[in-house]
PDB file with one MODEL, atoms N, CA, C and O in Angstrom:
MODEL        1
ATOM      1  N   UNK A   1      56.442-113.614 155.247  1.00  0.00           N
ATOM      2  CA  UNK A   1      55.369-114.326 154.580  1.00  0.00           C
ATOM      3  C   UNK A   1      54.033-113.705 154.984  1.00  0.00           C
ATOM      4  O   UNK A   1      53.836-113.663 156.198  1.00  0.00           O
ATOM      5  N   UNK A   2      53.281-113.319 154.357  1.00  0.00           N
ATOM      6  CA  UNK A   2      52.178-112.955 154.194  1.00  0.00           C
ATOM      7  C   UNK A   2      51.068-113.777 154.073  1.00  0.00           C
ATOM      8  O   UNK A   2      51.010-114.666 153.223  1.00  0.00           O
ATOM      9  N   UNK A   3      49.946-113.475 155.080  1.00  0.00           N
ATOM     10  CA  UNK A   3      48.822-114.390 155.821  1.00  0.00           C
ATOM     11  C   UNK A   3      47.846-114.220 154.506  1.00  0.00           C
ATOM     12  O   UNK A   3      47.801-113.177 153.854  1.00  0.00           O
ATOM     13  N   UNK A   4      47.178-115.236 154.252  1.00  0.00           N
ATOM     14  CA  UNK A   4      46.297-115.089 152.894  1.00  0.00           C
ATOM     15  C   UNK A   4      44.797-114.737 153.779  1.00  0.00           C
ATOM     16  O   UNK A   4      44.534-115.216 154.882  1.00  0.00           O
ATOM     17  N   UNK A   5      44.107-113.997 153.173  1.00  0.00           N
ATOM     18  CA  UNK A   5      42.748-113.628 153.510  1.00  0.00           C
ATOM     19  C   UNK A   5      41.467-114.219 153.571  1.00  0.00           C
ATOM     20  O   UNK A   5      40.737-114.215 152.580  1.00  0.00           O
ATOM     21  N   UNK A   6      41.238-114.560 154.292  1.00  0.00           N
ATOM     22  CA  UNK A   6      39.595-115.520 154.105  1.00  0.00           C
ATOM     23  C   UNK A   6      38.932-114.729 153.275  1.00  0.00           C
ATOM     24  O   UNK A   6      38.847-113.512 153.436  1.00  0.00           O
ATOM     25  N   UNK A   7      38.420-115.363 152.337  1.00  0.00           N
ATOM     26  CA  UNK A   7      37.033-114.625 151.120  1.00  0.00           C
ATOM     27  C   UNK A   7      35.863-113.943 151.625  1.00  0.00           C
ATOM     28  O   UNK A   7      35.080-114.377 152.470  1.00  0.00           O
ATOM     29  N   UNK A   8      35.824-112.980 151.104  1.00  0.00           N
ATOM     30  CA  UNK A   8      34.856-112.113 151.801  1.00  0.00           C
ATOM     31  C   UNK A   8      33.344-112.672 151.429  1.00  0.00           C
ATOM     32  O   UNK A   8      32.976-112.329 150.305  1.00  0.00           O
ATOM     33  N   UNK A   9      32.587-113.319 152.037  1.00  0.00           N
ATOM     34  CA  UNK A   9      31.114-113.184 152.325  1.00  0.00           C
ATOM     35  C   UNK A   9      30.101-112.422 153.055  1.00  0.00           C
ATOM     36  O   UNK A   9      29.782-112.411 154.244  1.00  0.00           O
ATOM     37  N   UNK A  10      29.536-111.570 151.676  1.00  0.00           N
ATOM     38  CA  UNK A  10      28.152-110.667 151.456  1.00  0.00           C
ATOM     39  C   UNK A  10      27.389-111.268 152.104  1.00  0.00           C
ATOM     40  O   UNK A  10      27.115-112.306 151.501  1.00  0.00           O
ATOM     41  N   UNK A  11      26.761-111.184 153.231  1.00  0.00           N
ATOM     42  CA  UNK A  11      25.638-111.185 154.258  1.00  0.00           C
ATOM     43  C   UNK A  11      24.406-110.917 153.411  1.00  0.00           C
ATOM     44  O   UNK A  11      24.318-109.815 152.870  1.00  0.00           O
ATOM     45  N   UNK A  12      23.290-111.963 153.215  1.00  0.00           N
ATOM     46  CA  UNK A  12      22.245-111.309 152.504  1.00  0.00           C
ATOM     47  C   UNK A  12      21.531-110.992 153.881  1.00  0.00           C
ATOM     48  O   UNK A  12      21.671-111.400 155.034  1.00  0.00           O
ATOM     49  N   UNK A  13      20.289-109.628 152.930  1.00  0.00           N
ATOM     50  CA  UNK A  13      19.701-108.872 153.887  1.00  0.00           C
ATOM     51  C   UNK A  13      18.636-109.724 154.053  1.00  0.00           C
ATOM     52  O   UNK A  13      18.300-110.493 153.152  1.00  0.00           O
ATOM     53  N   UNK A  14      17.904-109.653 155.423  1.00  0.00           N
ATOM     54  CA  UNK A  14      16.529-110.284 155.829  1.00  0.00           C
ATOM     55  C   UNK A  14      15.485-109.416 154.579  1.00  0.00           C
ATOM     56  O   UNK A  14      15.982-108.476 153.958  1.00  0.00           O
ATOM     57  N   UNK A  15      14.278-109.778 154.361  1.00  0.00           N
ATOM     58  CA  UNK A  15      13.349-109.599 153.378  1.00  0.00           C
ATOM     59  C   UNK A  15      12.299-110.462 154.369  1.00  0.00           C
ATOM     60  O   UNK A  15      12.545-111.472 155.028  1.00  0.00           O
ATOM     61  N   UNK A  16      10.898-109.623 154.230  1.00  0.00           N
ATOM     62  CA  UNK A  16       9.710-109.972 154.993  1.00  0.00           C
ATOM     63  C   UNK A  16       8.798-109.586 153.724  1.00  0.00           C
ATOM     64  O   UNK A  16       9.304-109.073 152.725  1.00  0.00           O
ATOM     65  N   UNK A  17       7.646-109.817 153.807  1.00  0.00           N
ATOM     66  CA  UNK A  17       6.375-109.904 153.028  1.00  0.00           C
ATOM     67  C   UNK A  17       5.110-109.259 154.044  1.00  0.00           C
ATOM     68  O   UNK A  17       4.988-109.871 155.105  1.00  0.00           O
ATOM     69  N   UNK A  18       4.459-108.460 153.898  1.00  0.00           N
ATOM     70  CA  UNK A  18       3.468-108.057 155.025  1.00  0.00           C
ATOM     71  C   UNK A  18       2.501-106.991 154.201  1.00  0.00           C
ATOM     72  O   UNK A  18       2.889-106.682 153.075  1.00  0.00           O
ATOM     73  N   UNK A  19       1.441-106.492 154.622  1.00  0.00           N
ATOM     74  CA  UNK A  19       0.451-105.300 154.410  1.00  0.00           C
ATOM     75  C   UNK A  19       0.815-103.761 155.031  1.00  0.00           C
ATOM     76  O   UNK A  19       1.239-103.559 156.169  1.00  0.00           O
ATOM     77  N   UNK A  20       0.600-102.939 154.213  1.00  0.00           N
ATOM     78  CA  UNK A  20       0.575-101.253 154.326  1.00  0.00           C
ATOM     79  C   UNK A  20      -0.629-100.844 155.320  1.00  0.00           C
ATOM     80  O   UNK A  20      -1.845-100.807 155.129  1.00  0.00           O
ATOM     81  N   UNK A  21       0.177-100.546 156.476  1.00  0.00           N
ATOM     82  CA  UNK A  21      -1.102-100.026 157.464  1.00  0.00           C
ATOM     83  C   UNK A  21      -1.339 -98.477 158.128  1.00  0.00           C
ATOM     84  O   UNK A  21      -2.275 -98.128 158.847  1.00  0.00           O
ATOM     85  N   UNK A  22      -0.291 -97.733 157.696  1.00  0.00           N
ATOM     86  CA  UNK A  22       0.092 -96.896 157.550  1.00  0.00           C
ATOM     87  C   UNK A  22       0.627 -96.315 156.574  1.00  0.00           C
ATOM     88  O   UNK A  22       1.501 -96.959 155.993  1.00  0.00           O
ATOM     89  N   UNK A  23       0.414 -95.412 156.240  1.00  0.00           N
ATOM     90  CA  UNK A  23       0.937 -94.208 155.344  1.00  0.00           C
ATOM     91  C   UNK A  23       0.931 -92.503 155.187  1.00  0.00           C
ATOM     92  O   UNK A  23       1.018 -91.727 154.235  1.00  0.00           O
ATOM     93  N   UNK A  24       0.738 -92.336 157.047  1.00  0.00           N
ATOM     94  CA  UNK A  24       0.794 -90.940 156.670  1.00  0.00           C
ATOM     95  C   UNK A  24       1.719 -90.075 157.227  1.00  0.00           C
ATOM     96  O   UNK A  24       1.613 -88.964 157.747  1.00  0.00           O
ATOM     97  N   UNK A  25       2.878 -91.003 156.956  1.00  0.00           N
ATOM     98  CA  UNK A  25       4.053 -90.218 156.821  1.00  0.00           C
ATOM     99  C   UNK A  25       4.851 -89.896 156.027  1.00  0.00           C
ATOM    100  O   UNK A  25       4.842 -90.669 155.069  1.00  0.00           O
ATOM    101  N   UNK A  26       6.037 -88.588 155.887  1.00  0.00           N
ATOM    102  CA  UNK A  26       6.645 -88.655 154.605  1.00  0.00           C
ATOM    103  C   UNK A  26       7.314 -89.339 154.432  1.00  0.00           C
ATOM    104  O   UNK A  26       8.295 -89.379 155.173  1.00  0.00           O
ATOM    105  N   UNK A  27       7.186 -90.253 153.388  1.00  0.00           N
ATOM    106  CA  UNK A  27       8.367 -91.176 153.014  1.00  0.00           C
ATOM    107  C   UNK A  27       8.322 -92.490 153.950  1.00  0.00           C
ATOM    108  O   UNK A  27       9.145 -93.367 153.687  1.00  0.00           O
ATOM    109  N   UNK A  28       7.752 -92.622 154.633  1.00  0.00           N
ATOM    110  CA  UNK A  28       7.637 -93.663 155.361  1.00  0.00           C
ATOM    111  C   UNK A  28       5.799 -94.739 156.144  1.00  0.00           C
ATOM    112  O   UNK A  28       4.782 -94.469 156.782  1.00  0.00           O
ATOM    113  N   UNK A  29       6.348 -95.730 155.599  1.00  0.00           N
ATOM    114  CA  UNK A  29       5.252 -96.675 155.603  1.00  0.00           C
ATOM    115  C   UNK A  29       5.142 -97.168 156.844  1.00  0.00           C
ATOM    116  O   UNK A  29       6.138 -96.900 157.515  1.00  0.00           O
ATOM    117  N   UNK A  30       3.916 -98.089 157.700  1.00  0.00           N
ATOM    118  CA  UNK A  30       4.058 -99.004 158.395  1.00  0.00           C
ATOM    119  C   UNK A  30       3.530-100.034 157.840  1.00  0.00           C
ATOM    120  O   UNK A  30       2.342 -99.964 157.524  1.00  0.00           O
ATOM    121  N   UNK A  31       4.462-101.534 157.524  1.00  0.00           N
ATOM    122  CA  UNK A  31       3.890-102.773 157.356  1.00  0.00           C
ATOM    123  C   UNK A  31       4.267-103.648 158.859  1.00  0.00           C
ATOM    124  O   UNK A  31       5.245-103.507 159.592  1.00  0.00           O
ATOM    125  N   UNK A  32       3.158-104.532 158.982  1.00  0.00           N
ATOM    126  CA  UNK A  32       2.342-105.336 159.211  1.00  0.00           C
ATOM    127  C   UNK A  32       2.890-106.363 159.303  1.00  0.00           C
ATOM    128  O   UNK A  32       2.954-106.465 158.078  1.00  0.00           O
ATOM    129  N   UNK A  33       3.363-107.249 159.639  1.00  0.00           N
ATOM    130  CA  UNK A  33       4.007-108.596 159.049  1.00  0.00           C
ATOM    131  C   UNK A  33       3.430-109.850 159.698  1.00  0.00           C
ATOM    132  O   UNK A  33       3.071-109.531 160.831  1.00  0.00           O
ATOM    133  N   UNK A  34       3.251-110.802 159.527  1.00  0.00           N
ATOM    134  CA  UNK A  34       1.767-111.531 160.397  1.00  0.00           C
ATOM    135  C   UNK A  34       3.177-113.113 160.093  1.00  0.00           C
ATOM    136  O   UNK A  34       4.014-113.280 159.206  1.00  0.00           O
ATOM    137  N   UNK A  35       2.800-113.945 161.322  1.00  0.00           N
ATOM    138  CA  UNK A  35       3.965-114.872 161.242  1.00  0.00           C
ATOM    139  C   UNK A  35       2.868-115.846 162.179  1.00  0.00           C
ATOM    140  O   UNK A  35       2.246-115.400 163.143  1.00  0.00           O
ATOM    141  N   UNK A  36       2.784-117.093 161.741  1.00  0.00           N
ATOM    142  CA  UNK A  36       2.135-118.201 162.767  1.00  0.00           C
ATOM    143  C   UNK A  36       2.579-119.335 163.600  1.00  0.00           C
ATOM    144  O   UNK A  36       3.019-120.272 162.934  1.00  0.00           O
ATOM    145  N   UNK A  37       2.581-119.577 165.470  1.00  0.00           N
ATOM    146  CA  UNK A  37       3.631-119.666 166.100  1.00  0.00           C
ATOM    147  C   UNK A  37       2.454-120.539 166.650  1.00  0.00           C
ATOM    148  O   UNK A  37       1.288-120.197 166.850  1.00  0.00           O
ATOM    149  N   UNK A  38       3.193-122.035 166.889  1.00  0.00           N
ATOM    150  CA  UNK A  38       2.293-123.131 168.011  1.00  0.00           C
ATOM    151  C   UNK A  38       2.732-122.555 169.359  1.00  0.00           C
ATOM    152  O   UNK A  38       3.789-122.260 169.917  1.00  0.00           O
ATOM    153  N   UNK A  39       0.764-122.527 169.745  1.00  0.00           N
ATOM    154  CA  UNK A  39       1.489-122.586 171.305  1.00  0.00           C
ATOM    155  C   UNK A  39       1.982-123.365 172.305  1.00  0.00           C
ATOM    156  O   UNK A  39       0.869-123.836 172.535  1.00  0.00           O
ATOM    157  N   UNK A  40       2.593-123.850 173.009  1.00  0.00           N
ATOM    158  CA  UNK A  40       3.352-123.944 173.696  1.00  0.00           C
ATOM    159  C   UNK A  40       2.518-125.484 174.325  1.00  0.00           C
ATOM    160  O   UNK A  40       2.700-126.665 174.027  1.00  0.00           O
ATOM    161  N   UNK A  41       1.615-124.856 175.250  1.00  0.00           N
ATOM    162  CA  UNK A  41       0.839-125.875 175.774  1.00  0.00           C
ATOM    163  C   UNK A  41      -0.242-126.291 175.188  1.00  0.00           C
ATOM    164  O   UNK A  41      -0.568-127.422 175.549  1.00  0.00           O
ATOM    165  N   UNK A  42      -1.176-125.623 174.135  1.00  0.00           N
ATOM    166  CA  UNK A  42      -2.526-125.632 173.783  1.00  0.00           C
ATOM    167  C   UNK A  42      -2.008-126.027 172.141  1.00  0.00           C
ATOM    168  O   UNK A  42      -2.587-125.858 171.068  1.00  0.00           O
ATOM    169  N   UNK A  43      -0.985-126.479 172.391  1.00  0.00           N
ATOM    170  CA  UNK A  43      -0.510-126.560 170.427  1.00  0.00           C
ATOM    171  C   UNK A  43      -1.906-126.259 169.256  1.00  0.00           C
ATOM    172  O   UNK A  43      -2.517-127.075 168.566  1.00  0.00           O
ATOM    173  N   UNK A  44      -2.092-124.642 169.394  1.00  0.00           N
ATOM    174  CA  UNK A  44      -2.929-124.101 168.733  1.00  0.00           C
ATOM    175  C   UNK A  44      -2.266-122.860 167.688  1.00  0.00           C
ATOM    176  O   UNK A  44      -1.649-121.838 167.986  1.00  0.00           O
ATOM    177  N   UNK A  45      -2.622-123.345 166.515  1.00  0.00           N
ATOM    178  CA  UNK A  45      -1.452-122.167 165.354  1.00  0.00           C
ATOM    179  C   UNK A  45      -1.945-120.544 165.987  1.00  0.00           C
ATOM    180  O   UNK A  45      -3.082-120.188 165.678  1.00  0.00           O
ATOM    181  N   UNK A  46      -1.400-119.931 166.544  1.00  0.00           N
ATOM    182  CA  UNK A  46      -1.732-118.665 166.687  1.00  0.00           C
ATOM    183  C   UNK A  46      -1.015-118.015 165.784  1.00  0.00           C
ATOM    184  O   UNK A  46       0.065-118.302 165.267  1.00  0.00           O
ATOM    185  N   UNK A  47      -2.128-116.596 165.566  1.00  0.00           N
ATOM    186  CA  UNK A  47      -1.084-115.530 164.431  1.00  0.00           C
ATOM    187  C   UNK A  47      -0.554-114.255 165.366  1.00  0.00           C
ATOM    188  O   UNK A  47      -1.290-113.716 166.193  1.00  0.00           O
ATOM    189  N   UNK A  48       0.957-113.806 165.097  1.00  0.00           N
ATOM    190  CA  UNK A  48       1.221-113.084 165.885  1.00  0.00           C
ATOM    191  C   UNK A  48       1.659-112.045 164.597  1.00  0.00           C
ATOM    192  O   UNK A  48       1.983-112.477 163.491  1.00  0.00           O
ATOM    193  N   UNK A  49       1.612-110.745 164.913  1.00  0.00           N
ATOM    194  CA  UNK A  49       1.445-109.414 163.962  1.00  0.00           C
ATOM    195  C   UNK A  49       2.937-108.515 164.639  1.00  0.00           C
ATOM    196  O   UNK A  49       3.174-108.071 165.762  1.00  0.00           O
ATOM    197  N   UNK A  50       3.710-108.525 163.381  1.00  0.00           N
ATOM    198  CA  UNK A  50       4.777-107.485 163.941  1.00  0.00           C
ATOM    199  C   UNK A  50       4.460-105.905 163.354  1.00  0.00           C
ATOM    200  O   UNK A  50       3.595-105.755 162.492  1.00  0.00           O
ATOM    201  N   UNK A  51       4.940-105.181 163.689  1.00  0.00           N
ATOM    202  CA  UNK A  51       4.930-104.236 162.686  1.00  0.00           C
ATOM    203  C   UNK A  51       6.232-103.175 162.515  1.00  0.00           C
ATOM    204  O   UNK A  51       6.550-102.509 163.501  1.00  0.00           O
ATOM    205  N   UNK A  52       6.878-103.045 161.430  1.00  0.00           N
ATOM    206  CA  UNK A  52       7.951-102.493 160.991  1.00  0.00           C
ATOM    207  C   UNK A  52       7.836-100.941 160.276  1.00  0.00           C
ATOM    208  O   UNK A  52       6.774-100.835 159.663  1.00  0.00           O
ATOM    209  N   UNK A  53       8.657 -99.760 160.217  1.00  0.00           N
ATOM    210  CA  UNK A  53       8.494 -98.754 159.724  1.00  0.00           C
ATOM    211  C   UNK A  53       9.510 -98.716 158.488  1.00  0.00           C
ATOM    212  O   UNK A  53      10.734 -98.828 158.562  1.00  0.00           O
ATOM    213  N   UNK A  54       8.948 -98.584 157.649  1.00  0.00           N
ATOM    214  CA  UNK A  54       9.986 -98.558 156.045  1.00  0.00           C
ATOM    215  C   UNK A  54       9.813 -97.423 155.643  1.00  0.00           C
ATOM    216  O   UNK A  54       8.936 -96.576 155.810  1.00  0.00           O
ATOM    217  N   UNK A  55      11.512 -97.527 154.631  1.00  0.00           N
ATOM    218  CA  UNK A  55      11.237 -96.241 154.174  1.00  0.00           C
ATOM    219  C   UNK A  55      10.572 -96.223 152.398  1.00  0.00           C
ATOM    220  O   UNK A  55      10.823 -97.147 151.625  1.00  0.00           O
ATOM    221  N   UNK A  56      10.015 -95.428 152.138  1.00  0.00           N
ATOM    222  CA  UNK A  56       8.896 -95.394 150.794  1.00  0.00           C
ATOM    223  C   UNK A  56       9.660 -93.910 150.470  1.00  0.00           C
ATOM    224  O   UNK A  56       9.500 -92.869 151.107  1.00  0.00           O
ATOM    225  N   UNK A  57      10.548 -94.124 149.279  1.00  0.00           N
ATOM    226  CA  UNK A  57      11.390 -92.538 149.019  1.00  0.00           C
ATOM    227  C   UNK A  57      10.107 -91.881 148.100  1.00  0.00           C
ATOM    228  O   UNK A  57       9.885 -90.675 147.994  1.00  0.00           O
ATOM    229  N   UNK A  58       9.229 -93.101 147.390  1.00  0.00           N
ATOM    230  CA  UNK A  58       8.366 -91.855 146.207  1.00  0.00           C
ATOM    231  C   UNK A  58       7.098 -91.814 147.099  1.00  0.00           C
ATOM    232  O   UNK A  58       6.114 -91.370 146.507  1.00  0.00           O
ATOM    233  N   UNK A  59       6.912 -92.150 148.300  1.00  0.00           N
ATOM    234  CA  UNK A  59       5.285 -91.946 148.450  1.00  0.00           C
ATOM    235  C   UNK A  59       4.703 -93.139 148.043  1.00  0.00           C
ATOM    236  O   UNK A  59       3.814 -93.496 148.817  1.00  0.00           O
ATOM    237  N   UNK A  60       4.929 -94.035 146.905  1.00  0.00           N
ATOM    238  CA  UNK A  60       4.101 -95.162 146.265  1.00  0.00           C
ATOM    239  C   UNK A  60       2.705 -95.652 147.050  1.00  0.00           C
ATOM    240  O   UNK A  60       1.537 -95.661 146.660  1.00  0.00           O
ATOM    241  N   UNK A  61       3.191 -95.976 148.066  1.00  0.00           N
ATOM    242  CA  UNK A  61       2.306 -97.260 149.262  1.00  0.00           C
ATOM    243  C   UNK A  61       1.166 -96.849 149.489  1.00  0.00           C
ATOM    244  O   UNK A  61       1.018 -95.766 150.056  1.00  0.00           O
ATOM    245  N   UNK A  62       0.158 -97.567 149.126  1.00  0.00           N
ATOM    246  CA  UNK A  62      -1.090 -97.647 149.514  1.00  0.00           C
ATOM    247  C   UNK A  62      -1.438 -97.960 151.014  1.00  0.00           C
ATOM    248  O   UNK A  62      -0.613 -98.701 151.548  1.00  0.00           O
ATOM    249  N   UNK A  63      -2.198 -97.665 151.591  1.00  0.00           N
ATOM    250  CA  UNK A  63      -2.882 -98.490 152.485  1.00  0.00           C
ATOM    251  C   UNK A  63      -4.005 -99.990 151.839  1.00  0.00           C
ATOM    252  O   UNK A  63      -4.962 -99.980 151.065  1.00  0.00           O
ATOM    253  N   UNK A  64      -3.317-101.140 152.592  1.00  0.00           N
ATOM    254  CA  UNK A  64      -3.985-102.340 151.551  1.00  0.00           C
ATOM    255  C   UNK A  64      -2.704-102.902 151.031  1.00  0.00           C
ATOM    256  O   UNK A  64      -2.670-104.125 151.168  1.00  0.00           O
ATOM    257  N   UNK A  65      -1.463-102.304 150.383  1.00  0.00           N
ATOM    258  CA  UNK A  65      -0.596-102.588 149.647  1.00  0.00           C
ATOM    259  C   UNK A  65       0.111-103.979 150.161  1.00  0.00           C
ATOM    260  O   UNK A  65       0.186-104.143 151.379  1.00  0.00           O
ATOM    261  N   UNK A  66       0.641-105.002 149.266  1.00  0.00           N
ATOM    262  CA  UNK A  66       1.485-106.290 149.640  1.00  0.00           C
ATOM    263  C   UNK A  66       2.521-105.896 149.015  1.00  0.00           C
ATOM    264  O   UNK A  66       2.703-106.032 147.805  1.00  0.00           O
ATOM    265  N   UNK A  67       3.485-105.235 150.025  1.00  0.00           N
ATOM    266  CA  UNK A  67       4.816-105.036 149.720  1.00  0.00           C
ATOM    267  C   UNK A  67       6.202-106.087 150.859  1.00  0.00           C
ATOM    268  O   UNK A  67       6.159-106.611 151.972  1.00  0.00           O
ATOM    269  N   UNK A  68       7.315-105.939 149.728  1.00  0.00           N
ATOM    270  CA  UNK A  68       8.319-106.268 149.924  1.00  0.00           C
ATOM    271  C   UNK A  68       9.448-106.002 150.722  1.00  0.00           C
ATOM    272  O   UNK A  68      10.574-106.068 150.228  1.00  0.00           O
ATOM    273  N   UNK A  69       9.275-105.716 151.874  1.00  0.00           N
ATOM    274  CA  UNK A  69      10.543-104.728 152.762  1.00  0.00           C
ATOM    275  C   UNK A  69      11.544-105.499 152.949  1.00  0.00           C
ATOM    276  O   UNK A  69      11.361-106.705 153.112  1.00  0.00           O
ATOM    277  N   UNK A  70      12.946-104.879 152.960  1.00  0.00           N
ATOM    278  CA  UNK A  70      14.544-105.129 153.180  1.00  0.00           C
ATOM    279  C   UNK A  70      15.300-104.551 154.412  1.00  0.00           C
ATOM    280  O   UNK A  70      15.564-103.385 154.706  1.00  0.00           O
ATOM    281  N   UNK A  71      15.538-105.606 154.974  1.00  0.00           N
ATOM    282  CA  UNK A  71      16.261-105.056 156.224  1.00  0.00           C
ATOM    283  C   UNK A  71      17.929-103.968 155.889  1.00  0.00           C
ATOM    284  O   UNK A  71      18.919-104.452 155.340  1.00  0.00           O
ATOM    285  N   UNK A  72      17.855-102.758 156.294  1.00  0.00           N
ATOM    286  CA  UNK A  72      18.859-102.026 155.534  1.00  0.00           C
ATOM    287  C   UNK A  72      19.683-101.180 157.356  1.00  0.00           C
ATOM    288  O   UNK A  72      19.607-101.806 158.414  1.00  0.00           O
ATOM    289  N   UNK A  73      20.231-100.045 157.282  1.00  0.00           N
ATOM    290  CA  UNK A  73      20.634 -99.858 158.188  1.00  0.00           C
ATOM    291  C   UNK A  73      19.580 -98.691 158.671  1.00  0.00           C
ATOM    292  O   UNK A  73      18.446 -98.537 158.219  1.00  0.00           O
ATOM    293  N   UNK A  74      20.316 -97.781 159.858  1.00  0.00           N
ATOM    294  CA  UNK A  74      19.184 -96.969 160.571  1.00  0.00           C
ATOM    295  C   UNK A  74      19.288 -96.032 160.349  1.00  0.00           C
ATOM    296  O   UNK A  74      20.283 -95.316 160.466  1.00  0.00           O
ATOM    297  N   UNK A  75      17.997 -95.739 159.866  1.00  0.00           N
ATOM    298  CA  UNK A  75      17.499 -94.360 158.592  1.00  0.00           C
ATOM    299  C   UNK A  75      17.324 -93.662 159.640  1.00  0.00           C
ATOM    300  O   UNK A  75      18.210 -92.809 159.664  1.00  0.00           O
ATOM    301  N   UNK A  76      16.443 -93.544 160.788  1.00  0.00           N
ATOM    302  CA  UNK A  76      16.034 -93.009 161.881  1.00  0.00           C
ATOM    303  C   UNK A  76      15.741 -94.290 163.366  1.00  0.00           C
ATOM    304  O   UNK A  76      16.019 -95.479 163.525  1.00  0.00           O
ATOM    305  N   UNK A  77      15.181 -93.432 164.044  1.00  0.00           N
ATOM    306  CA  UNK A  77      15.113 -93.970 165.532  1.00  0.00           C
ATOM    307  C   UNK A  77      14.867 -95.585 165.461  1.00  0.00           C
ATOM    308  O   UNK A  77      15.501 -96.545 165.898  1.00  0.00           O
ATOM    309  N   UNK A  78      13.263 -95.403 164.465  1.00  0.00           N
ATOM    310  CA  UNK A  78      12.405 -96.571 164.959  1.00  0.00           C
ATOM    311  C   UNK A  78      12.576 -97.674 163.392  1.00  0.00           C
ATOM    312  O   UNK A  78      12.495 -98.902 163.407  1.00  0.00           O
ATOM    313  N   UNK A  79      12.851 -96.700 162.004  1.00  0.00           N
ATOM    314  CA  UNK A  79      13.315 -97.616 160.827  1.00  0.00           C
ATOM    315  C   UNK A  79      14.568 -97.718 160.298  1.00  0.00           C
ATOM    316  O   UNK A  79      15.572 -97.007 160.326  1.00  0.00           O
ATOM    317  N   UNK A  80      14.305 -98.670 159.852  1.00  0.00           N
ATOM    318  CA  UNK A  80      15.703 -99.968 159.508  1.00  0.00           C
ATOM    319  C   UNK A  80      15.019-100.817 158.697  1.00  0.00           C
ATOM    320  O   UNK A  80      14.952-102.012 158.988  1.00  0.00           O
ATOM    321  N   UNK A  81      14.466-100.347 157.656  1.00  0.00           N
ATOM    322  CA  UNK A  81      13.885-101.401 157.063  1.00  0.00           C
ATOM    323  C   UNK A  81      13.449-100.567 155.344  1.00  0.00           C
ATOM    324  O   UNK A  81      12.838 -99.500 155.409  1.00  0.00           O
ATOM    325  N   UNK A  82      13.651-100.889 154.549  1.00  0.00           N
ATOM    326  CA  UNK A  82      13.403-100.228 152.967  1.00  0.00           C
ATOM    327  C   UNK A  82      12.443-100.985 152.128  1.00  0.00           C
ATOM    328  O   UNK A  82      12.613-102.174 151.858  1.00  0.00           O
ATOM    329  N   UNK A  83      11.375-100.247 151.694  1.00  0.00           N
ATOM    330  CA  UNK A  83      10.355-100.812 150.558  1.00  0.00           C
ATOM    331  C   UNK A  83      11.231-101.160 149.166  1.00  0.00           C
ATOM    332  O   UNK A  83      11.855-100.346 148.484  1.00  0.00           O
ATOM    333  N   UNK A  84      11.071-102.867 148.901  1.00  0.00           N
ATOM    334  CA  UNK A  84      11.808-103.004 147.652  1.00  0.00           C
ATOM    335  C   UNK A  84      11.125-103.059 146.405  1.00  0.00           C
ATOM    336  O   UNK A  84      11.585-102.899 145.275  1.00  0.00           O
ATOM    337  N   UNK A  85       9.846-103.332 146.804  1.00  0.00           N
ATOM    338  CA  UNK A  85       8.461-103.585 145.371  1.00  0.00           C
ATOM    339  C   UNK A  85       7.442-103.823 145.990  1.00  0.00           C
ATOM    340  O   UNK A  85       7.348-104.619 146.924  1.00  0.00           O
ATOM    341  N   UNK A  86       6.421-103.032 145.444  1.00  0.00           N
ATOM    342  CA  UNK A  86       4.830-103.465 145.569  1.00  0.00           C
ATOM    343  C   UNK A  86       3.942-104.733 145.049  1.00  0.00           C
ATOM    344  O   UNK A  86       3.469-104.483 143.940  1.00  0.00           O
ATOM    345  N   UNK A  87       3.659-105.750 145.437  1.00  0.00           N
ATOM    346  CA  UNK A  87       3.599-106.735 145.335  1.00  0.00           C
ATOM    347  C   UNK A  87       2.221-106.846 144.407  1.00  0.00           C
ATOM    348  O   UNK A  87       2.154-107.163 143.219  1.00  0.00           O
ATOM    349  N   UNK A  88       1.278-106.531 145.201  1.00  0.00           N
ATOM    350  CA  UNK A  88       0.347-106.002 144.987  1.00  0.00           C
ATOM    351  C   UNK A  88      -0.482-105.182 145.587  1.00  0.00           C
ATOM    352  O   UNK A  88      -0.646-105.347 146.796  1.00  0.00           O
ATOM    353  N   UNK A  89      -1.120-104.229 144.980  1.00  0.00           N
ATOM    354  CA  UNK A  89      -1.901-102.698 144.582  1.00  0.00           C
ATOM    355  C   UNK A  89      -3.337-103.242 145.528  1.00  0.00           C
ATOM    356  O   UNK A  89      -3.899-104.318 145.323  1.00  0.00           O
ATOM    357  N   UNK A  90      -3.703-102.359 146.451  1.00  0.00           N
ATOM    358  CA  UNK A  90      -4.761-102.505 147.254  1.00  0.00           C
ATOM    359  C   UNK A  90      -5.636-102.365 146.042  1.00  0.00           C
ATOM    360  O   UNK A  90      -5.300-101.789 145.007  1.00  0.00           O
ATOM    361  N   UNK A  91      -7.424-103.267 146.395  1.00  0.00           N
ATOM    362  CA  UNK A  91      -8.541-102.689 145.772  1.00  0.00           C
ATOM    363  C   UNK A  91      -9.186-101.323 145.624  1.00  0.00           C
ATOM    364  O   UNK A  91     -10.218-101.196 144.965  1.00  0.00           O
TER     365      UNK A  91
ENDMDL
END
């Protein structure tokens, strides 16, 4: 008799929202990602700033840019993370 298989569940990928603060690399962006955390004792909203390296295959990204990054696997050392759409176009 043969064991029946649990159904396979697709893991969705993490997705962040952040600013283009970098761009002068090939193919690769730095966003920004800004997240707001009470503190502890002073229950005061502080903003705390991550920053992630994506990969940008056409160049697109502005500096200024509100893009869409996807947590994907490891392209290199420091990214793991893929531009999915430009959100919106710096001034």
């Amino acid at each position: 008799m043969e064991l029946a298989q649990p159904p396979q569940i697709k893991a969705t990928r993490t997705t962040r929202v952040g600013f283009v603060v970098s761009n002068r690399m090939d193919k690769t962006v730095v966003i920004a990602v800004d997240r707001f955390v009470k503190h502890p004792l002073y229950r005061k909203i502080i903003r705390k700033t991550s920053k992630f390296m994506a990969h940008d295959e056409t160049n697109q990204c502005k500096i200024g840019d509100k893009v869409r990054i996807e947590e994907t696997r490891p392209l290199s050392k420091r990214k793991r993370w893929n531009v999915l759409e430009v959100i919106a176009a710096a001034r």
